[in-house]
C-alpha positions as CSV (number, residue, x, y, z in Angstrom):
1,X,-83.7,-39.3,1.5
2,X,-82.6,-35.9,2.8
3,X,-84.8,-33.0,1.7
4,X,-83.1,-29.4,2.0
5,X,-84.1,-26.4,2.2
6,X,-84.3,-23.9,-0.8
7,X,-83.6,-26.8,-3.5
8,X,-84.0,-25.8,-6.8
9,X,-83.6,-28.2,-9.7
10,X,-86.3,-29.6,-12.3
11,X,-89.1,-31.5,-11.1
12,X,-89.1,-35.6,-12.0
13,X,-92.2,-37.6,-13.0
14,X,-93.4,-38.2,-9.8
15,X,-93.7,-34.9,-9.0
16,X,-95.6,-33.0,-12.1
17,X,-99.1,-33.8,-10.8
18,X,-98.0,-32.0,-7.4
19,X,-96.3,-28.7,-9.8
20,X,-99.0,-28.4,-11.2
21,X,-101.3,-28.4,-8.4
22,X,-99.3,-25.4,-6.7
23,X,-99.6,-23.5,-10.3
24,X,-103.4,-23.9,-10.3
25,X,-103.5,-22.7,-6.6
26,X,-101.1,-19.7,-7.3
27,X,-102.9,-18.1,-10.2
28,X,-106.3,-20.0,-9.7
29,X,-106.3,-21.8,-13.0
30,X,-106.6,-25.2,-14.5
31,X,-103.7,-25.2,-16.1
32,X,-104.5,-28.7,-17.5
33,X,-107.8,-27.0,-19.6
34,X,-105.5,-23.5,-19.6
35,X,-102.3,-24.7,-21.1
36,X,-103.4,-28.7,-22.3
37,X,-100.2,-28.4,-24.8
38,X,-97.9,-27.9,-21.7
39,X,-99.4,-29.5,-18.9
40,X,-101.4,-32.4,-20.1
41,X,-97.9,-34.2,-21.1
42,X,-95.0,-34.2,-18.4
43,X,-92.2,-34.3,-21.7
44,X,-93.7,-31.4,-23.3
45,X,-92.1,-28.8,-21.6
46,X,-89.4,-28.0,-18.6
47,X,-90.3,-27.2,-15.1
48,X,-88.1,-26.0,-12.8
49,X,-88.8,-25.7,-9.1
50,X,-87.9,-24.5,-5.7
51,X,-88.5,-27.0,-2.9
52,X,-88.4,-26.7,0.6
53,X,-88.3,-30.1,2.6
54,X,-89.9,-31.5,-0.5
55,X,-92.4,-28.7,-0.5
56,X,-92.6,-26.8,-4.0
57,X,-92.6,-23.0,-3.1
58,X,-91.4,-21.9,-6.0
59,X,-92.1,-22.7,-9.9
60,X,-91.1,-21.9,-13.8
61,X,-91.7,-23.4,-16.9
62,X,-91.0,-23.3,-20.0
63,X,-92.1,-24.9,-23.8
64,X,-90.2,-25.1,-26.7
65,X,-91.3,-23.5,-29.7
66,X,-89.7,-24.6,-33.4
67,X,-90.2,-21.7,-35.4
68,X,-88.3,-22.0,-39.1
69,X,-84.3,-21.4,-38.6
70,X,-84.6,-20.9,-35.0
71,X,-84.9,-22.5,-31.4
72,X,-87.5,-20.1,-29.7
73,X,-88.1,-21.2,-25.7
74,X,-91.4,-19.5,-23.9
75,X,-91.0,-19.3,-20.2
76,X,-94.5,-19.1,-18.0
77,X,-96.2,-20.3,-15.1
78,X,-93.5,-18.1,-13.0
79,X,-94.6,-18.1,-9.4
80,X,-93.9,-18.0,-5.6
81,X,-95.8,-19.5,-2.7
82,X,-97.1,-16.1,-0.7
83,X,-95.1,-17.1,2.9
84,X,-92.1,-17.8,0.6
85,X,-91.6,-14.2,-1.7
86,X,-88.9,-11.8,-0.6
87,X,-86.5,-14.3,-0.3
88,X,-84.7,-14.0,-3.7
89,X,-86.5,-17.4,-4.7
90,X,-87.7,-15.7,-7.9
91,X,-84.3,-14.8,-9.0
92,X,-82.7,-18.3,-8.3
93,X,-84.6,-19.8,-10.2
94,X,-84.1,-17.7,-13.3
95,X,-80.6,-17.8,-12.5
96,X,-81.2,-21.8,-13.0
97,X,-83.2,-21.5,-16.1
98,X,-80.5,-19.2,-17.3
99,X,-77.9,-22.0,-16.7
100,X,-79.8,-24.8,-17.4
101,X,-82.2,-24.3,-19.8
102,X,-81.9,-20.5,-22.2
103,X,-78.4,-21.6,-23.4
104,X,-79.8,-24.4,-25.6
105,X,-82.0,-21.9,-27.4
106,X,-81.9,-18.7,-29.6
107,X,-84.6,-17.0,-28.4
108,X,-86.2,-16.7,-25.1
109,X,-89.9,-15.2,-24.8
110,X,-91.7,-14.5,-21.4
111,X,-95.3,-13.1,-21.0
112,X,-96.2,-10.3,-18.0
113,X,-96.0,-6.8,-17.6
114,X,-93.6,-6.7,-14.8
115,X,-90.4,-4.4,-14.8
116,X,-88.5,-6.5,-12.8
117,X,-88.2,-9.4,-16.1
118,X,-85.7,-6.3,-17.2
119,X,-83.4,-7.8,-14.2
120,X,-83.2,-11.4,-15.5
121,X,-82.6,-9.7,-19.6
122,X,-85.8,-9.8,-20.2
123,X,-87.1,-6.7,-22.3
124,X,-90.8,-5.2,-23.3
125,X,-90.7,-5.3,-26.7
126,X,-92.3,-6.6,-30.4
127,X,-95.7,-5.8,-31.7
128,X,-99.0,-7.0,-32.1
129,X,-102.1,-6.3,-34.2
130,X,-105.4,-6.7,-33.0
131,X,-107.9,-6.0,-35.5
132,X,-111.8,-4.9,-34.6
133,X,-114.2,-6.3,-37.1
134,X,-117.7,-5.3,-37.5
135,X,-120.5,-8.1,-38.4
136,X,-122.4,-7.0,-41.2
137,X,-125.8,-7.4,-42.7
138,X,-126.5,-11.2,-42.6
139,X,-124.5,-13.3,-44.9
140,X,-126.5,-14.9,-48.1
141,X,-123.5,-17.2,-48.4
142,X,-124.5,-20.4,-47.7
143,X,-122.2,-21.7,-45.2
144,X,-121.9,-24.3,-42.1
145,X,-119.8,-24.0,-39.1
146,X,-119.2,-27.4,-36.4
147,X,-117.1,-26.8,-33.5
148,X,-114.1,-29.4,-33.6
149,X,-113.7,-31.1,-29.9
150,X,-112.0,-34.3,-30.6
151,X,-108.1,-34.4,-31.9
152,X,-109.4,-37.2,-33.9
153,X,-111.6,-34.5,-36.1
154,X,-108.7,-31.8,-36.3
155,X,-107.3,-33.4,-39.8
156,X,-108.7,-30.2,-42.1
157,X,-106.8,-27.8,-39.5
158,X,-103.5,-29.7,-39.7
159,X,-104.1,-29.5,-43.2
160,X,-104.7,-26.0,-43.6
161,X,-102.1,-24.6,-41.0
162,X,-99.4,-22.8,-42.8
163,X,-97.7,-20.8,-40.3
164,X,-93.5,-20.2,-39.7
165,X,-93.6,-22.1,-36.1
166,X,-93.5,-25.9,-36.6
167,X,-96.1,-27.7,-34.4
168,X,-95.6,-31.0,-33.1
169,X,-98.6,-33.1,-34.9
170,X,-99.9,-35.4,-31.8
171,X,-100.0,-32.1,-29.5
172,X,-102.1,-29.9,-32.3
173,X,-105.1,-30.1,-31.0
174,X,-103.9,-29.2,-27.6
175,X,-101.9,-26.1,-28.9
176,X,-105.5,-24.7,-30.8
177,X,-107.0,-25.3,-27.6
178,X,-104.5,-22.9,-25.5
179,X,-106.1,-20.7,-23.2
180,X,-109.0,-22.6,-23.4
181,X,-109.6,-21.5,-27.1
182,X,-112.3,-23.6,-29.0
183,X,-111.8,-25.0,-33.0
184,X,-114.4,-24.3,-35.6
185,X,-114.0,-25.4,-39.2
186,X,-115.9,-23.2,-41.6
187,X,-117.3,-24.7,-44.9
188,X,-117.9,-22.2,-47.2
189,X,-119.4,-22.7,-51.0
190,X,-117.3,-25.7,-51.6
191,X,-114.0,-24.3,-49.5
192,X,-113.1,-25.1,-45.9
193,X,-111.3,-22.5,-43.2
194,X,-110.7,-23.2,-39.4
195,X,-110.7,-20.7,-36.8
196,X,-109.7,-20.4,-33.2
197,X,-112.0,-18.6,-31.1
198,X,-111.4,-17.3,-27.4
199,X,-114.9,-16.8,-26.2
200,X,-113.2,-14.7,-22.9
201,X,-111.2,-12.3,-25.2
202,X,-114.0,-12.8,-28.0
203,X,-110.6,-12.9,-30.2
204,X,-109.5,-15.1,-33.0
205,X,-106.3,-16.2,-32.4
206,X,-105.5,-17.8,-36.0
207,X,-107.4,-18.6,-39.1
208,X,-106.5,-20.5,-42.5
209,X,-107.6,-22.2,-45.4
210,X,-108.9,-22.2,-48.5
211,X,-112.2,-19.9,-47.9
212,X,-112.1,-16.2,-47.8
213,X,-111.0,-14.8,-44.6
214,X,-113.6,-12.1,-44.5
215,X,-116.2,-13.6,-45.2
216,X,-115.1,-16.5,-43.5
217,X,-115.3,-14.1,-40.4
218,X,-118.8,-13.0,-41.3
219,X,-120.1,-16.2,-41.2
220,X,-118.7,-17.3,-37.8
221,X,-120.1,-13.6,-36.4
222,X,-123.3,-14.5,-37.8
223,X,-123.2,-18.3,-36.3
224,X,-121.8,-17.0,-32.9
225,X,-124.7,-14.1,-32.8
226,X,-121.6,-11.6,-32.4
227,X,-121.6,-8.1,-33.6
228,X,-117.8,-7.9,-33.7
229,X,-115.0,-10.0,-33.6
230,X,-111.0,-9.3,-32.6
231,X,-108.1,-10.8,-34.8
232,X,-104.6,-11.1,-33.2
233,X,-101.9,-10.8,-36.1
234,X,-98.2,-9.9,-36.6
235,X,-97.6,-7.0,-38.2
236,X,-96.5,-8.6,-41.4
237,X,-99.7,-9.9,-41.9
238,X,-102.3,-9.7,-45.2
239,X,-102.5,-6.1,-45.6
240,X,-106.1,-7.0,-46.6
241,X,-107.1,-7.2,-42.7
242,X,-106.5,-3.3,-42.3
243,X,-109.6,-3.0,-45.1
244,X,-111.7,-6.1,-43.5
245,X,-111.5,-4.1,-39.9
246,X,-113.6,-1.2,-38.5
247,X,-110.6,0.0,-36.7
248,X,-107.2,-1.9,-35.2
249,X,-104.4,-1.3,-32.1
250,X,-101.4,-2.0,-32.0
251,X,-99.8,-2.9,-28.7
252,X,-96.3,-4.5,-27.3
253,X,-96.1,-8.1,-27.7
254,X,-93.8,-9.6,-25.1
255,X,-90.8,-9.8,-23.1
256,X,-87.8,-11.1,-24.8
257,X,-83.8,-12.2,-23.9
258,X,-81.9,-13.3,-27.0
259,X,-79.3,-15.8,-26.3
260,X,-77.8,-16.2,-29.3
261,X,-77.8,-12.7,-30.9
262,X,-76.4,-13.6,-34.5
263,X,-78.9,-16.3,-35.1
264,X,-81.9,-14.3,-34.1
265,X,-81.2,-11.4,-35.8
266,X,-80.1,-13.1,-39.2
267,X,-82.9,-15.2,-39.2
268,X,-85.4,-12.6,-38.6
269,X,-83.8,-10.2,-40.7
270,X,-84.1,-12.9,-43.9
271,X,-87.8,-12.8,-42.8
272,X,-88.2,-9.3,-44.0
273,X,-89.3,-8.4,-47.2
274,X,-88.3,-6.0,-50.4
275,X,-85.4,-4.9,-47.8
276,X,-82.6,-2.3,-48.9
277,X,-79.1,-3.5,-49.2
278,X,-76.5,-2.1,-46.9
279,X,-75.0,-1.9,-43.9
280,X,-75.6,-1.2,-40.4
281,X,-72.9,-1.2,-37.4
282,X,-74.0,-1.0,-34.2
283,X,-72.1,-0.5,-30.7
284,X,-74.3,-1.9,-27.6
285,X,-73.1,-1.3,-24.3
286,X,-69.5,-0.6,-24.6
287,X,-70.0,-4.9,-24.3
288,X,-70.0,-5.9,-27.9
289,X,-70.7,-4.6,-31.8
290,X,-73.1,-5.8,-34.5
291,X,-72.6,-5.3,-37.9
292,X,-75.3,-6.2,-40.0
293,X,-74.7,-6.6,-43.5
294,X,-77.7,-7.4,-46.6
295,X,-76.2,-7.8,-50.0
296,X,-78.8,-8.5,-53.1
297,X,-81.6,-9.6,-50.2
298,X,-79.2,-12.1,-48.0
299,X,-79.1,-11.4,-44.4
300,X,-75.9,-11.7,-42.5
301,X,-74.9,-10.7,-38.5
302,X,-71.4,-10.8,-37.1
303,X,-70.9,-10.0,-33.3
304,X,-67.5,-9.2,-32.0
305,X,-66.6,-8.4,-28.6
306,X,-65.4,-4.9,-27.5
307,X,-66.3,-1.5,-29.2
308,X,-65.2,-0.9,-33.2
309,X,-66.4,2.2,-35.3
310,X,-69.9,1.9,-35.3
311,X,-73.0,4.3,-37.1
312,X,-75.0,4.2,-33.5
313,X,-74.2,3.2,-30.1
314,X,-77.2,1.8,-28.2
315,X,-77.9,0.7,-24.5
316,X,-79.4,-3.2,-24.3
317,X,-82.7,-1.8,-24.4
318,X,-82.5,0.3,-27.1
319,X,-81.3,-2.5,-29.0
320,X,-84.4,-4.3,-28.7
321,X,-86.5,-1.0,-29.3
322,X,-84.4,-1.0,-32.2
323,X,-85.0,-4.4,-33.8
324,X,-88.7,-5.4,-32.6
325,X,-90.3,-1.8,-31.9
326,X,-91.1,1.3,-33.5
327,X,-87.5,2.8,-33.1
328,X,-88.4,6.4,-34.5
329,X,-91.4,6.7,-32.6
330,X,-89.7,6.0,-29.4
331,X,-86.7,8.7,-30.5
332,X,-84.6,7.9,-33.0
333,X,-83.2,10.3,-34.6
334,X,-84.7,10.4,-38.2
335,X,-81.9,12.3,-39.7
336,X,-79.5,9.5,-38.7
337,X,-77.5,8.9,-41.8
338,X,-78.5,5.7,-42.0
339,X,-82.1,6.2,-40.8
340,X,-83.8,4.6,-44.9
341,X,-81.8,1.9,-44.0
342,X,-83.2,1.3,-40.8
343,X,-87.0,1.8,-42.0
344,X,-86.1,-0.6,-44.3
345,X,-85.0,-3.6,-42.1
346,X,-86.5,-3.6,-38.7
347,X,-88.7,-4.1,-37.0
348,X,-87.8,-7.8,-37.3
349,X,-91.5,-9.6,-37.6
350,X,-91.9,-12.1,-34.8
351,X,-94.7,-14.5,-34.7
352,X,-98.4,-13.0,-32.6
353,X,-98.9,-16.7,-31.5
354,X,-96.1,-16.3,-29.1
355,X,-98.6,-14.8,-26.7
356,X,-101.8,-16.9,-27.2
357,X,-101.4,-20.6,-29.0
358,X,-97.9,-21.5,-29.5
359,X,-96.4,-19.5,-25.8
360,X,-97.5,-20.1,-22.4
């Protein structure tokens, strides 16, 4: 068999144990105990690599993510063997990905803080909520709290789970345990909650069930001997939580590249709640126009190449700021004409999970 140079293509079977050996060595992981969801099945994901005389020097992967009405792909694990960067090898091999894997989806999400995603379409954008909240004085609820560490055992979490993305049932387990998060079911005077703890963030990444939340928080501070806990959420979430915190931050959630502009935006838009009818053209990058239409609370997107008479022309990044970001508070102009309107509809919610359970 001939082996070239600077190959890039996805990896087969026989060569999945070797990937992810030169991801674990790169960022000096586990990635089977970091990312059991993705790595602990070869068919869960996609991995495309760069080899050299059969040598990976270069890696990406990416895991599919279901949420309702829309095909959401999370790209990770993006590295480069040291004596191997500065030769473009990053680029090839989103130029690959771009080809061979984004155009089946809607939605493409990448974690990182890097600029240069911008390059590849990526841009820094969405928001998350992480609430800070206090233990208080010791709970007189009477309450107990096992840790779940089987997938046999996670039945009351599957259960309970109510949440937009749609999980694949034999991989649940693995997807609570992302990041190496640990399970606890909660039973509370008669009712029954599960949380997801990250002891190294000391964050709760999700909770549901029937018990309340709150307390349901107290008593897992109280079991865990913490004084305070964080909880990740989107900013759709209970409104409840801003009363149950001692304070909360909100910060940018992740790098995104839509693919298919219409279905993303429609779907999301649906999403939002007790929104204003009207409508909304929009000219982005002298490359195409939007015009975005809600009528008695449906949703609807049309894209058309070219420029037509539009309320606000926007660059690609302002788009985004636009639809997933605080558009006013990065500039907009708040005496736009159409500026209730905009209040009104974005930002689109996205999901907080992106970035801890269901993304890599």
């Amino acid at each position: 068999m001939v082996m070239r140079m600077n190959e890039i293509r996805k990896i087969k079977p026989h060569e999945f144990e070797q990937a992810i050996a030169f991801a674990n060595h790169q960022f000096g992981l586990n990635f089977k105990k970091t990312q059991p969801k993705l790595y602990g099945h070869y068919n869960s994901g996609e991995h495309c690599a760069c080899f050299d005389h059969g040598r990976i020097v270069g890696l990406l992967s990416a895991y599919p993510i279901a949420p309702m009405g829309i095909k959401v792909l999370s790209v990770g694990t993006v590295c480069v063997a040291e004596d191997f960067r500065g030769r473009g090898i990053m680029g090839k091999l989103f130029d690959f990905a771009s080809r061979k894997l984004f155009s089946e989806y809607d939605l493409v999400v990448l974690l990182g803080s890097e600029e240069r995603y911008e390059h590849f379409g990526f841009y820094k954008t969405g928001k998350k909520i992480v609430f800070t909240i206090k233990r208080q004085s010791k709970s007189t609820f009477s309450f107990e709290i096992k840790e779940i560490t089987e997938s046999s055992e996670i039945g009351p979490a599957l259960r309970f789970y109510s949440g937009d993305i749609q999980r694949d049932k034999g991989r649940f387990f693995d997807i609570l345990r992302s990041q190496r998060s640990k399970v606890y079911l909660v039973s509370l005077d008669g009712k029954q909650s599960y949380i997801v703890h990250n002891e190294s963030k000391n964050a709760v990444f999700e909770i549901y069930g029937e018990a309340d939340a709150g307390v349901a928080l107290q008593c897992f501070m109280q079991y865990k001997n913490l004084s305070s806990v964080e909880l990740y959420a989107s900013p759709d979430c209970d409104k409840k939580l801003f009363y149950l915190s001692d304070r909360y931050a909100v910060s940018t959630l992740c790098n995104l590249k839509m693919i298919d502009y219409e279905r993303t935006m429609t779907t999301l838009l649906k999403k939002v709640k007790n929104k204003s009818d009207g409508r909304l053209k929009l000219a982005v990058d002298g490359e195409f126009s939007a015009d975005i239409t809600v009528s008695s609370g449906n949703a609807d997107v049309r894209l058309s190449e070219g420029i037509e008479d539009s309320d606000i022309s926007f660059s690609k990044r302002e788009l985004y700021f636009l639809l997933f970001d605080d558009y006013f508070l990065l500039g907009g102009d708040v005496r736009h004409p159409k500026s209730q309107l905009i209040r009104s509809w974005f930002p689109l919610p996205l999901w907080n999970t992106l970035t801890t359970l269901d993304g890599i």
